[in-house]
N, C-alpha and C positions, 0 to 999 in steps of 0.2 A: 313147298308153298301150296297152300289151297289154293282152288280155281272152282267155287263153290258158286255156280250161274244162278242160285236162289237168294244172291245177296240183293237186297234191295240198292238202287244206285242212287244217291241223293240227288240226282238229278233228272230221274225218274220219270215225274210226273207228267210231263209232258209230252213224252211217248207210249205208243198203243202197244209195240211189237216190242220183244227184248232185241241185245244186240246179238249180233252174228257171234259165234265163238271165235271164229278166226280173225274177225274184227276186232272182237275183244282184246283176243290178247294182241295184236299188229295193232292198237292204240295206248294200250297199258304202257304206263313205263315204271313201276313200282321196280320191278327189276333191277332198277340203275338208278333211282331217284331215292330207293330207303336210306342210300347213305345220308343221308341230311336229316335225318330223324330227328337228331338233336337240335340242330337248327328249327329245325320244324316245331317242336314242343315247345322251344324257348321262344319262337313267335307266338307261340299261340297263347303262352303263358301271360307273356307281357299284355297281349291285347286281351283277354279277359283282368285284368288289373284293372287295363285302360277303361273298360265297359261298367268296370264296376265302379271305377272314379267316377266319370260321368254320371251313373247313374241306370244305366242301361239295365245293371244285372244288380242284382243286390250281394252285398258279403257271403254267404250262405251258398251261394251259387257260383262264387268267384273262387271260394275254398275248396268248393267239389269240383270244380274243373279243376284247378291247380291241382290236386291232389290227385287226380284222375290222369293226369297227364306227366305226371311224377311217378307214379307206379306203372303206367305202360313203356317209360322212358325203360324202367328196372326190369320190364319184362323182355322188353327187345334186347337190351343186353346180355340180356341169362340167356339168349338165345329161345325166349317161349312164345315169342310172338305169334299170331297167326295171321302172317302178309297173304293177302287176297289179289290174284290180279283182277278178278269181278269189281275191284275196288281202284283199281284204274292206276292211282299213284299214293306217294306218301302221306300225303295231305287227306285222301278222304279214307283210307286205314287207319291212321290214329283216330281221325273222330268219329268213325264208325265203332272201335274200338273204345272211345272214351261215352259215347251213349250208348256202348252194351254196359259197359261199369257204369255209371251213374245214371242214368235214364234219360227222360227226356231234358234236361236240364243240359245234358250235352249236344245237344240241338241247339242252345244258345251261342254255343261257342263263334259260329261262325255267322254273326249278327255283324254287318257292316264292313264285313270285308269281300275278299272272292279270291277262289283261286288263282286269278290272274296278279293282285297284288303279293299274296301268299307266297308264289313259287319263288317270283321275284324278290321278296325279302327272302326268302330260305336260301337260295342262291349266293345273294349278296352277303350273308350273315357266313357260311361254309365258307365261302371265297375268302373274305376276310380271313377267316380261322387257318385257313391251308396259305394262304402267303403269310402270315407269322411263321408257320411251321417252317414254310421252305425256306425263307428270312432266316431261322435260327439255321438252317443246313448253309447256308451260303456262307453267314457268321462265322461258322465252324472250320469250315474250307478255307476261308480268308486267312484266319490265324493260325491255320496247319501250314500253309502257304508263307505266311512272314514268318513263321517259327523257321522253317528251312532256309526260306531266304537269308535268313541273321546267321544262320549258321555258316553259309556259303556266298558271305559276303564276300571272300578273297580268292573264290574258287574260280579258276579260270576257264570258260569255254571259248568256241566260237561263236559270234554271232552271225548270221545269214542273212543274205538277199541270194531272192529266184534259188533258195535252197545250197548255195554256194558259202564257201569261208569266205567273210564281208571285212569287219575287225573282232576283236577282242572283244568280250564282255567278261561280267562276271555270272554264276550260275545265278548268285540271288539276284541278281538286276532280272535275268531272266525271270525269275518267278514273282519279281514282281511286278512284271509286267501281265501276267495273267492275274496276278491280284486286281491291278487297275479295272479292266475288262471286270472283274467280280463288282467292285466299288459303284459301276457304274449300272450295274446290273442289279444291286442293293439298293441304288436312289430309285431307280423308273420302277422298281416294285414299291417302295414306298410311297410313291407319286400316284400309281395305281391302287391302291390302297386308299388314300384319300377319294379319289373318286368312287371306288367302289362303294367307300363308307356312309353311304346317301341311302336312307328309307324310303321306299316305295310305298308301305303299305298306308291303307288308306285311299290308297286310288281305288279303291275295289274293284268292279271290273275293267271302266277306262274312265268315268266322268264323277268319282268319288260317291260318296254316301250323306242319307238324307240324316244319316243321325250324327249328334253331337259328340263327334266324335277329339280326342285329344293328342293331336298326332308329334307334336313337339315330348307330352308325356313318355308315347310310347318308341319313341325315338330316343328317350335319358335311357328307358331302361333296357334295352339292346346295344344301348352304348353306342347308337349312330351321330354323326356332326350334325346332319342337318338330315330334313324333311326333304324330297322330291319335289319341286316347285310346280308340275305340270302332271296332273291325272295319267293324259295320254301315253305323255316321253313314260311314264316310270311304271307301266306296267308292259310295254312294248320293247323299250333299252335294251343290249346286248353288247352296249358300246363294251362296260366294263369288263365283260367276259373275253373280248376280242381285245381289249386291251392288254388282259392279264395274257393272253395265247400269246401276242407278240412280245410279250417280255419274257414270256418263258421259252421264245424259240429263237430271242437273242441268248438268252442260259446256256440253251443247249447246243447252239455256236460256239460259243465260246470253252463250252466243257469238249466238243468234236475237236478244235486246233490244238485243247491242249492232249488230247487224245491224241492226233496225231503224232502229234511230238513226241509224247513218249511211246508211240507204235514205232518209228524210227530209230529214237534213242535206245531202245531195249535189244535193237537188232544188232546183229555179229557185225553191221557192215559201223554202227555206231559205238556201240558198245558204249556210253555214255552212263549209265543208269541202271540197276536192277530194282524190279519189281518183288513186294514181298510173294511168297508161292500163296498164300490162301486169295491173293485175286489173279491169280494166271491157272490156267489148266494145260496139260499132257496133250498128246497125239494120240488117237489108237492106234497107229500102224507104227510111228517114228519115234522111240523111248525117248530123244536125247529133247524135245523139243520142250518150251518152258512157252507158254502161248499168252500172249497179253489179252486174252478174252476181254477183263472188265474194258479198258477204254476202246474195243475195236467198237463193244455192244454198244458203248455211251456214243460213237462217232457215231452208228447204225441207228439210233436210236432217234437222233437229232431229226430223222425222215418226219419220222410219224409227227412227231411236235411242227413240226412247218406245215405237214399234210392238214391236221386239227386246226391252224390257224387260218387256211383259205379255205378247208370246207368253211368255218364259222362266216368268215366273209362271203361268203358267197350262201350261203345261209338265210343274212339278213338284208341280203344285197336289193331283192322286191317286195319284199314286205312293205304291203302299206300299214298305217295304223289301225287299228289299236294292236291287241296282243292276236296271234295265229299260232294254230297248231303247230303249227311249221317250227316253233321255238322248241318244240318237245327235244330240237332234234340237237339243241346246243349244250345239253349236260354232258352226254357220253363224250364226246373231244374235251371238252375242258377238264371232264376229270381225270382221262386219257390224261391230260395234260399234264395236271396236276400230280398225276401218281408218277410219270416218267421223271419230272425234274425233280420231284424229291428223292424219287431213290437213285439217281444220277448224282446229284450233290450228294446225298448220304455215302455212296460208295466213295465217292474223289474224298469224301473226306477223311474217312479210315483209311484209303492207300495212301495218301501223299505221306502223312507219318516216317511210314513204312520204306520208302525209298531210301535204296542203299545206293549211291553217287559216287562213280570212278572216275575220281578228279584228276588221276594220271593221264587217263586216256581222254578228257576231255581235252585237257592242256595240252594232250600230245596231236589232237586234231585243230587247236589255233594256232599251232604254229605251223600249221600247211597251211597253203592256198595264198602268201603273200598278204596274211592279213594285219601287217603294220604297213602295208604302203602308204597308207592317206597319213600314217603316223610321219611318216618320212617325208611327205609331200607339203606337212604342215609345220614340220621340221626348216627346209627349206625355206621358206615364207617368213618364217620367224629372223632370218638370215639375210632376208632382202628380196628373194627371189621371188616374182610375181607369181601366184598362183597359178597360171595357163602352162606356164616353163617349168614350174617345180613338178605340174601335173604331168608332162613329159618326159622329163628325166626321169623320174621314178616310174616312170611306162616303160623305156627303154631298159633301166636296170632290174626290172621285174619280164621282160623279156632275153635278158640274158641271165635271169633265175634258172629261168624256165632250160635252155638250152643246157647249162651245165648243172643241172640239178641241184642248187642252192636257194634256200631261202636268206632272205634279206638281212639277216642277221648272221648268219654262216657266211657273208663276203667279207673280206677282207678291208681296210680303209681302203689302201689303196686301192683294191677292185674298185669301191664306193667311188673315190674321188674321180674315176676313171667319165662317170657320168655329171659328177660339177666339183670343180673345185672350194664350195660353201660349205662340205660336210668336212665335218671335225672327230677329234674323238668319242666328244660326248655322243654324237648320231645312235652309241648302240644301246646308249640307256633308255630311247625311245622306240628301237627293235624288239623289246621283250614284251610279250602280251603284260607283264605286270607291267612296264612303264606306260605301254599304251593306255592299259583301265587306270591308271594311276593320275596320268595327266589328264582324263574327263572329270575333273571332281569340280562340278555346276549340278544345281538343282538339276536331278533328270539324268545326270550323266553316270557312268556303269565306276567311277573309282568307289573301290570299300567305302572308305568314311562316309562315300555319300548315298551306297545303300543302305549301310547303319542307319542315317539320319531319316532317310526314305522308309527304312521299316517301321524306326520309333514314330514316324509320323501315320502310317496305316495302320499301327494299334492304336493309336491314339483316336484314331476316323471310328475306328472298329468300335472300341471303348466308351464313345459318344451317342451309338445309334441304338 
């Protein structure tokens, strides 16, 4: 990168002394800010259009910048650029570079705007662009997630409370349960999205421009809903940026629980689950070890994305109006942001595929821990016995489990009837984790048919958005 202190600064004129070097660059943010180049050109294209609808610039003038700003796109691409931090940030690079290419005519470009609306539409425009992106990763995750779930509709686990065998489920109820979490994490980015989709520019620096300008125009052609109703709010806002943080560091929650899960389930003590090898890595000292790297990273990861959302708050927490330097400081966390949950979804979505499910040893872990009791207690109830009695007796016969090493299905009737005489022979078609997921079949409830009906319903969500 040049750092060429003879570049003229466009905003120049009004000082005697140049700037400090060390100030220079300790204000520059071109370093972190090129990435929006494209967003950058693509404002700037549309508002010379805009200049030249009105009248401001003539066709001739509207061509050479367009075109001017289309061949330095292709230059920074090819990697020929020549980024200046004397040039501060992305905005006055390109059109320092687009009035070495056309001359003084790209001195027009930046007729009735300012940097302060500029960044702000550049921002909002990239933001837009990377929650589609991360939208389509979550998309992908969702239906790698009911793809297994449909498959392991009838697979039987444990399900837990405080980490403990609770009752029966089935594997796909489980997974669709972190689908949901996804679902709801798919609307509040869509919802941020809407907000985010609001034009600034136009406000120029905070109290708008004396010229006639066409701001409804240049909002069709950037493809924003609506215009910025208030100068001040729309070149000051950061609401949308802290909106997008906190939706991305519910993401990253929700990707850390199910990391956990399968940091457990992969282990000798669960054995539940193997992971494919291209996302786990070896030991250097311990051959035999198979190490679930990817989700420890994604649970590890989850920090920084909450750290990015309360620096940002606490950011815009004094600012008074209009726009301050002080905003320099909100790109690097949010793109921080943006680059962690995408390649976090990106990764969960090429492993879940991948998971190979030890449906023996899952099944061989529901049937420890007494997890048909509530099934026998509602058993019971079904029978006449009031719920507080039934919840006792089956306290009592799950404490002579315990003593002579039997789960509740390994007793005998008669053991059984030993604690009420209302159980019958049927009692042990409600002992087996299949009878127990089998008699939950209610919206919401873990019997197969009804994760079947629960999956065909999340493609169908999925299919829609």
């Amino acid at each position: 990168m040049s750092n060429d202190k003879s570049i003229a600064k466009p905003w120049g004129g009004r000082f005697s002394e140049a700037t400090d070097a060390f100030v220079e660059a300790f204000t520059a943010s071109v370093t972190f800010d090129r990435r929006m180049y494209a967003q950058d050109i693509r404002g700037s294209i549309a508002h010379a259009r805009m200049l030249a609808k009105v009248g401001v610039l003539n066709e001739n003038e509207r061509d050479a910048i367009v075109a001017g700003l289309e061949e330095i796109e292709g230059e920074i691409e090819s990697g020929k650029f020549p980024w200046s931090v004397s040039l501060e940030d992305v905005h006055m690079n390109i059109e320092a570079r687009l009035t070495e290419k056309i001359g003084i005519i790209g001195k027009k470009l930046h007729t009735g705007r300012s940097r302060n609306d500029q960044v702000a539409t550049d921002m909002r425009l990239y933001l837009r662009d990377e929650i589609d992106a991360i939208a389509a990763e979550l998309k992908r995750l969702q239906s790698g997630l009911i793809e297994l779930a449909e498959q392991h509709a009838d697979t039987i686990m444990p399900g837990f409370t405080h980490l403990q065998v609770a009752q029966p489920i089935t594997f796909g109820h489980h997974l669709l349960a972190w689908n949901e979490m996804l679902q709801r994490d798919a609307q509040r980015l869509a919802d941020c999205r809407r907000r985010t989709n609001v034009m600034p520019l136009g406000a120029a620096a905070l109290a708008g421009t004396s010229y006639p300008i066409d701001r409804a125009y240049t909002a069709q052609l950037l493809g924003f809903d609506a215009v910025a109703e208030n100068s001040l709010d729309a070149v000051s806002d950061r609401d949308f940026i802290i909106e997008f943080c906190a939706c991305a560091a519910l993401i990253m929650t929700h990707l850390s629980r199910f990391s956990e899960e399968l940091v457990l389930w992969v282990s000798q003590q669960f054995d539940f689950v193997e992971l494919g090898d291209s996302f786990c890595t070896g030991s250097s000292i311990m051959p035999q070890k198979k190490n679930p790297d990817v989700p420890e990273l994604v649970r590890g990861k989850s920090g920084r994305v909450y750290g990015n959302l309360l620096g940002l708050l606490t950011l815009m927490k004094g600012q008074p109006l209009a726009y301050n330097k002080d905003n320099q400081e909100d790109k690097e966390p949010l793109f921080d942001s943006i680059d962690t949950v995408k390649a976090s979804l990106r990764v969960f979505a090429d492993m879940i595929p991948g998971i190979r499910v030890k449906a023996d040893n899952m099944r061989a872990a529901a049937l420890r821990g007494f997890s048909t009791a509530t099934d026998l207690a509602d058993y019971l109830v079904r029978k006449g016995v009031p719920f507080r009695d039934a919840h006792e007796i089956v306290g009592k016969a799950v404490r002579h489990g315990i003593e002579t090493g039997q789960d509740l299905a390994e007793m005998s009737l008669e053991t059984l009837r030993r604690f009420s005489p209302a159980l019958d022979e049927d009692v042990f078609e409600v002992l087996t984790p299949e009878g127990s997921c089998a008699a939950r079949k209610h919206i919401g409830g873990t019997a197969p048919e009804q994760v079947r009906a629960a999956a065909r319903r999340a493609r169908e969500r999925l299919a829609d958005c």
